[in-house]
N, C-alpha and C positions, 0 to 999 in steps of 0.2 A: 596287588594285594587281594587275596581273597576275603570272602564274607560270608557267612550265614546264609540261607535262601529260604523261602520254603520247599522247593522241589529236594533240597540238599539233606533238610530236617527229615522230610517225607519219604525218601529213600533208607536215610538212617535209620529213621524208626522200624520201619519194615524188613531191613537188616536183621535188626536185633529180635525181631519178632520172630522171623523164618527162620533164624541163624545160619545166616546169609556172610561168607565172607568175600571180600571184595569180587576176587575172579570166581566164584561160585556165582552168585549175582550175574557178573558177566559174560561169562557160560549162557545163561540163560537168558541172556540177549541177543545170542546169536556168535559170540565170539570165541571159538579154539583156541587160540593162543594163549596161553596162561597169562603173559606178561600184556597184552592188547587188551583182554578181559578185564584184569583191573586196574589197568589204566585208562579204560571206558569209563568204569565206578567213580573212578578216582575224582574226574574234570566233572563228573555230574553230581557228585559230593563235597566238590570243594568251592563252592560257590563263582566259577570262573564262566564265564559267557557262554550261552549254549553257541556250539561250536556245530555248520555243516555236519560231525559225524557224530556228532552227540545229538543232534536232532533225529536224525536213522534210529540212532537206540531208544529215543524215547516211544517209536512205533512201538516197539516191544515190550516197554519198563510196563505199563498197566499188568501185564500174562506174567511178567517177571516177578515180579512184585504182588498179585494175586492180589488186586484191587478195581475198582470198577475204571473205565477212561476217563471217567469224569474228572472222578478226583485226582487224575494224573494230570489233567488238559488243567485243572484249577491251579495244582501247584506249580504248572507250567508258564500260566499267563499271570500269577503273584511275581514270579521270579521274574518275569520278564518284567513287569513292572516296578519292581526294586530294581532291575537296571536301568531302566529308563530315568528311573529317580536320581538315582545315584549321577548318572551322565549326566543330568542339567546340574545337580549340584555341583559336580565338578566344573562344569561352563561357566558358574555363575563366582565361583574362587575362582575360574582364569583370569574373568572380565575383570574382577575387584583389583586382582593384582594386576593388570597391565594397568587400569586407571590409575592407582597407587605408584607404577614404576614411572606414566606417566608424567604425574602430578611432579615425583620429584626431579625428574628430569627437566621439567620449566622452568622448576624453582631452583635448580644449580646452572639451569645455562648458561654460560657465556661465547659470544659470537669464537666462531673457528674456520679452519677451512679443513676440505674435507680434499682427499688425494681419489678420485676414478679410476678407479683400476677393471683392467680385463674381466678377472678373478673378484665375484664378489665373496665366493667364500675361501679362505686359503686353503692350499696347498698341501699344508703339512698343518693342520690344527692344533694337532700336541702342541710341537715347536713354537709355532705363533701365541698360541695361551701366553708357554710359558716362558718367551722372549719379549711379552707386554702387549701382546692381542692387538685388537685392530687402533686404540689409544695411540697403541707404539707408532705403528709402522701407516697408519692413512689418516692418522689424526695432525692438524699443523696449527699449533697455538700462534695465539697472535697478540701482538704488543697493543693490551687497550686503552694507554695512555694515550694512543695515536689516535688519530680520526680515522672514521669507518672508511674515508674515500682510498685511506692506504692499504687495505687488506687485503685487495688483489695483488697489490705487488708485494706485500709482508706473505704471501703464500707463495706468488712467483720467487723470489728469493729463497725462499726455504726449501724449492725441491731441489737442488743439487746433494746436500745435505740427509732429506728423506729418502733420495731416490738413488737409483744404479744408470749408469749412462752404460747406454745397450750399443752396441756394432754401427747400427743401423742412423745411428742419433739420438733416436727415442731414450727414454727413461723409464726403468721399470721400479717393483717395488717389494719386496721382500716376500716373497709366501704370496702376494697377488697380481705374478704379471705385469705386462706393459701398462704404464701410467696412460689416461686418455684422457684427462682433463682434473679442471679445481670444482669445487663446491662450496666460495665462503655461505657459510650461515649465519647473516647476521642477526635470527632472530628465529625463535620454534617455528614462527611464522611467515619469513621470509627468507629466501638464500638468491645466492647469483649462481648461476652455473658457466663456466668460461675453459677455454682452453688452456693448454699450457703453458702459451705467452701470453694467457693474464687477457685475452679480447674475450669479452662478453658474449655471450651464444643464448641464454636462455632464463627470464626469470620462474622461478619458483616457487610459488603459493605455502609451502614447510619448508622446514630443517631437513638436509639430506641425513638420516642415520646410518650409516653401514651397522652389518648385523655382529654381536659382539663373539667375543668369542668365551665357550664357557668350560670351564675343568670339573671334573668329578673324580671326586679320590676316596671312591665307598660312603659318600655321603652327599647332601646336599650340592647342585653345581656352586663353581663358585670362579667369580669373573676372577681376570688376570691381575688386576688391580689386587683382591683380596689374595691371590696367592703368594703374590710379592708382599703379601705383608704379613705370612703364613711362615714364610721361607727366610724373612728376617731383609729383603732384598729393599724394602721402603722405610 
Protein backbone atom coordinates (compact mmCIF):
# COMPACT_ATOMS: atom_id res chain seq x y z
CA UNK A 1 0.00 0.00 0.00
CA UNK A 2 1.20 3.33 -0.72
CA UNK A 3 1.47 6.51 1.53
CA UNK A 4 2.13 10.03 1.43
CA UNK A 5 5.92 11.06 1.73
CA UNK A 6 7.59 14.17 1.74
CA UNK A 7 9.64 13.85 -1.44
CA UNK A 8 6.01 12.67 -2.89
CA UNK A 9 4.15 16.09 -1.59
CA UNK A 10 7.46 18.04 -2.83
CA UNK A 11 7.35 16.76 -6.29
CA UNK A 12 3.54 17.47 -6.46
CA UNK A 13 3.77 20.61 -5.35
CA UNK A 14 6.33 21.69 -7.80
CA UNK A 15 4.07 19.93 -10.44
CA UNK A 16 1.40 22.02 -9.98
CA UNK A 17 3.65 25.12 -9.84
CA UNK A 18 5.74 24.50 -13.25
CA UNK A 19 2.67 22.71 -14.70
CA UNK A 20 4.40 19.87 -14.96
CA UNK A 21 2.50 16.72 -16.17
CA UNK A 22 3.62 13.47 -15.23
CA UNK A 23 5.95 12.53 -18.43
CA UNK A 24 6.80 16.15 -18.99
CA UNK A 25 8.51 15.97 -15.50
CA UNK A 26 9.98 12.79 -16.73
CA UNK A 27 11.29 14.11 -19.89
CA UNK A 28 13.17 16.21 -17.84
CA UNK A 29 14.80 13.62 -16.08
CA UNK A 30 16.38 12.29 -18.54
CA UNK A 31 13.63 9.77 -19.90
CA UNK A 32 12.26 9.70 -23.97
CA UNK A 33 9.91 7.29 -23.65
CA UNK A 34 6.55 8.67 -23.00
CA UNK A 35 5.36 5.72 -21.04
CA UNK A 36 9.07 5.12 -18.87
CA UNK A 37 8.73 9.11 -18.25
CA UNK A 38 5.80 8.84 -16.21
CA UNK A 39 6.19 5.88 -14.88
CA UNK A 40 9.46 7.32 -13.24
CA UNK A 41 6.88 10.31 -11.73
CA UNK A 42 4.64 7.97 -11.03
CA UNK A 43 6.75 5.38 -8.26
CA UNK A 44 8.45 8.79 -7.07
CA UNK A 45 4.87 10.28 -6.30
CA UNK A 46 3.28 7.61 -5.07
CA UNK A 47 4.95 6.99 -1.89
CA UNK A 48 6.50 3.45 -2.69
CA UNK A 49 10.34 2.62 -1.80
CA UNK A 50 12.96 4.61 -3.65
CA UNK A 51 13.64 1.95 -5.97
CA UNK A 52 17.85 1.44 -7.67
CA UNK A 53 16.21 3.57 -10.73
CA UNK A 54 14.32 5.97 -9.02
CA UNK A 55 17.41 6.81 -7.12
CA UNK A 56 19.29 7.62 -10.84
CA UNK A 57 16.27 10.15 -11.24
CA UNK A 58 16.66 11.72 -8.18
CA UNK A 59 20.36 13.04 -9.58
CA UNK A 60 18.27 15.08 -11.79
CA UNK A 61 14.75 15.87 -9.86
CA UNK A 62 16.75 19.20 -8.04
CA UNK A 63 17.37 20.79 -12.28
CA UNK A 64 13.97 19.11 -12.93
CA UNK A 65 12.15 20.57 -10.46
CA UNK A 66 14.09 24.04 -10.42
CA UNK A 67 15.01 23.80 -6.75
CA UNK A 68 18.14 23.93 -4.80
CA UNK A 69 19.89 20.02 -3.85
CA UNK A 70 19.23 20.61 -0.68
CA UNK A 71 15.89 20.72 -0.36
CA UNK A 72 15.68 17.54 -2.63
CA UNK A 73 18.40 15.65 -0.47
CA UNK A 74 15.91 16.91 2.77
CA UNK A 75 12.85 15.65 1.27
CA UNK A 76 14.82 12.63 0.30
CA UNK A 77 16.31 11.59 3.89
CA UNK A 78 12.27 12.62 5.56
CA UNK A 79 11.07 10.06 3.18
CA UNK A 80 13.49 7.67 3.91
CA UNK A 81 12.98 8.10 7.33
CA UNK A 82 9.21 7.52 7.19
CA UNK A 83 10.31 4.29 5.90
CA UNK A 84 12.24 3.26 8.26
CA UNK A 85 9.50 4.24 10.67
CA UNK A 86 6.93 2.65 8.99
CA UNK A 87 9.28 -0.88 8.73
CA UNK A 88 9.85 -1.16 12.69
CA UNK A 89 6.23 -0.51 13.11
CA UNK A 90 5.36 -3.11 11.05
CA UNK A 91 8.22 -5.63 12.97
CA UNK A 92 6.73 -4.60 16.05
CA UNK A 93 2.59 -5.81 14.70
CA UNK A 94 4.65 -9.09 13.40
CA UNK A 95 6.28 -9.74 16.77
CA UNK A 96 2.86 -8.83 18.76
CA UNK A 97 1.00 -11.15 16.58
CA UNK A 98 3.31 -14.17 16.50
CA UNK A 99 3.34 -13.77 20.58
CA UNK A 100 -0.43 -13.62 20.34
CA UNK A 101 -0.58 -16.78 17.75
CA UNK A 102 1.78 -18.11 20.32
CA UNK A 103 0.17 -17.60 23.43
CA UNK A 104 -2.95 -19.20 22.00
CA UNK A 105 -1.28 -22.04 20.71
CA UNK A 106 -0.27 -23.16 24.48
CA UNK A 107 -3.38 -22.56 25.72
CA UNK A 108 -5.23 -25.07 23.19
CA UNK A 109 -2.52 -27.55 23.17
CA UNK A 110 -2.98 -30.97 23.47
CA UNK A 111 -0.24 -33.74 23.16
CA UNK A 112 -0.14 -35.25 19.38
CA UNK A 113 1.97 -36.83 17.11
CA UNK A 114 3.38 -35.35 14.24
CA UNK A 115 4.04 -37.54 10.73
CA UNK A 116 8.08 -36.40 9.16
CA UNK A 117 7.81 -36.35 5.95
CA UNK A 118 10.45 -35.74 3.04
CA UNK A 119 8.41 -32.67 1.91
CA UNK A 120 8.05 -30.02 4.54
CA UNK A 121 6.08 -27.82 2.42
CA UNK A 122 3.58 -29.67 0.04
CA UNK A 123 3.34 -30.38 -3.16
CA UNK A 124 0.38 -29.07 -4.36
CA UNK A 125 -0.72 -26.19 -1.65
CA UNK A 126 -4.19 -25.33 -3.28
CA UNK A 127 -5.19 -29.01 -2.91
CA UNK A 128 -3.62 -29.60 0.47
CA UNK A 129 -5.43 -26.21 2.06
CA UNK A 130 -8.29 -27.27 0.59
CA UNK A 131 -8.37 -31.14 1.46
CA UNK A 132 -7.54 -29.94 5.42
CA UNK A 133 -3.91 -28.67 5.22
CA UNK A 134 -1.27 -30.09 7.15
CA UNK A 135 -4.08 -30.92 10.53
CA UNK A 136 -5.27 -33.37 7.81
CA UNK A 137 -2.61 -35.21 6.33
CA UNK A 138 0.78 -34.96 9.22
CA UNK A 139 -1.29 -34.38 12.12
CA UNK A 140 -2.19 -37.90 14.39
CA UNK A 141 -4.59 -37.23 17.36
CA UNK A 142 -4.16 -39.33 20.11
CA UNK A 143 -6.64 -41.11 22.64
CA UNK A 144 -5.84 -38.99 25.91
CA UNK A 145 -7.73 -40.91 28.17
CA UNK A 146 -4.70 -43.31 27.77
CA UNK A 147 -1.29 -42.76 29.36
CA UNK A 148 1.33 -40.75 27.84
CA UNK A 149 3.52 -44.23 27.74
CA UNK A 150 1.03 -45.30 24.96
CA UNK A 151 1.34 -42.56 22.29
CA UNK A 152 4.04 -44.00 20.46
CA UNK A 153 2.33 -46.88 19.61
CA UNK A 154 -1.28 -44.86 19.43
CA UNK A 155 0.84 -43.09 16.44
CA UNK A 156 2.57 -46.39 15.22
CA UNK A 157 -0.92 -47.72 14.59
CA UNK A 158 -2.36 -44.94 13.07
CA UNK A 159 0.01 -44.71 10.11
CA UNK A 160 -1.47 -47.27 7.83
CA UNK A 161 -4.58 -45.26 7.94
CA UNK A 162 -2.54 -41.56 7.44
CA UNK A 163 -0.22 -43.07 5.11
CA UNK A 164 0.22 -44.71 1.43
CA UNK A 165 2.36 -47.99 1.39
CA UNK A 166 4.92 -47.23 -1.30
CA UNK A 167 6.70 -50.21 -3.70
CA UNK A 168 9.53 -50.17 -1.93
CA UNK A 169 7.82 -50.82 1.83
CA UNK A 170 8.08 -47.40 2.93
CA UNK A 171 4.97 -45.14 3.54
CA UNK A 172 4.34 -41.98 2.16
CA UNK A 173 1.90 -39.24 2.70
CA UNK A 174 -0.23 -37.15 0.64
CA UNK A 175 1.05 -33.68 -0.96
CA UNK A 176 4.43 -34.59 1.34
CA UNK A 177 6.44 -37.53 0.21
CA UNK A 178 7.93 -40.41 1.87
CA UNK A 179 7.01 -40.62 5.74
CA UNK A 180 10.58 -40.62 7.75
CA UNK A 181 9.57 -40.78 11.07
CA UNK A 182 6.80 -39.71 14.29
CA UNK A 183 7.11 -36.59 16.44
CA UNK A 184 4.66 -37.24 19.59
CA UNK A 185 4.59 -33.83 21.32
CA UNK A 186 3.72 -34.33 24.44
CA UNK A 187 4.11 -30.89 25.68
CA UNK A 188 4.93 -27.10 23.82
CA UNK A 189 7.95 -28.01 25.64
CA UNK A 190 8.67 -31.33 25.21
CA UNK A 191 8.39 -34.01 22.10
CA UNK A 192 10.00 -37.66 21.37
CA UNK A 193 11.31 -37.81 18.05
CA UNK A 194 11.21 -41.76 16.81
CA UNK A 195 11.08 -43.80 13.78
CA UNK A 196 8.54 -45.49 12.19
CA UNK A 197 8.54 -48.51 14.32
CA UNK A 198 7.87 -46.42 17.31
CA UNK A 199 12.06 -46.78 18.69
CA UNK A 200 13.09 -43.72 19.97
CA UNK A 201 15.95 -41.63 18.27
CA UNK A 202 16.03 -38.26 19.79
CA UNK A 203 14.60 -36.03 22.70
CA UNK A 204 13.26 -32.64 22.03
CA UNK A 205 13.56 -29.53 24.03
CA UNK A 206 9.71 -27.95 21.83
CA UNK A 207 6.72 -29.10 20.17
CA UNK A 208 7.62 -30.16 16.43
CA UNK A 209 5.18 -27.65 14.39
CA UNK A 210 5.02 -28.33 10.70
CA UNK A 211 4.33 -24.99 8.79
CA UNK A 212 0.54 -24.59 8.19
CA UNK A 213 -0.98 -24.15 5.24
CA UNK A 214 -2.83 -20.81 4.31
CA UNK A 215 -5.67 -19.77 1.52
CA UNK A 216 -6.36 -16.32 0.31
CA UNK A 217 -9.42 -15.78 -1.69
CA UNK A 218 -8.98 -11.68 -2.23
CA UNK A 219 -8.78 -11.23 1.28
CA UNK A 220 -7.31 -11.96 4.49
CA UNK A 221 -5.24 -15.63 4.38
CA UNK A 222 -7.22 -17.91 6.06
CA UNK A 223 -6.01 -21.49 7.45
CA UNK A 224 -7.96 -24.69 6.13
CA UNK A 225 -9.73 -25.15 9.27
CA UNK A 226 -11.53 -21.76 8.62
CA UNK A 227 -12.29 -22.58 5.14
CA UNK A 228 -14.12 -25.73 5.75
CA UNK A 229 -16.19 -23.86 7.80
CA UNK A 230 -16.57 -21.10 4.99
CA UNK A 231 -17.47 -23.79 2.55
CA UNK A 232 -20.09 -25.43 5.01
CA UNK A 233 -17.54 -28.69 4.94
CA UNK A 234 -17.43 -28.51 9.44
Amino acid sequence: MTRPTPLADLIRTRMQELDLTEEALGRRLGYTNPAKAAGRVHALTNGLPLSAKSRFALWRLPEALELSPAIVLQAVADTEQLFAESEREAEEERRLAQEAEEAAWRASFQPHAVIQTEHTVPTQITFCGLTGGTRRWLIIPLDLSRPPVTYVQQAVDALPEKTIACSDGGRAVMFFGRALGLIINHSPDAALRCDLRGNPLEVLEKAYRPGEVRLSFGGPPLSPTAVSRVLGLQ
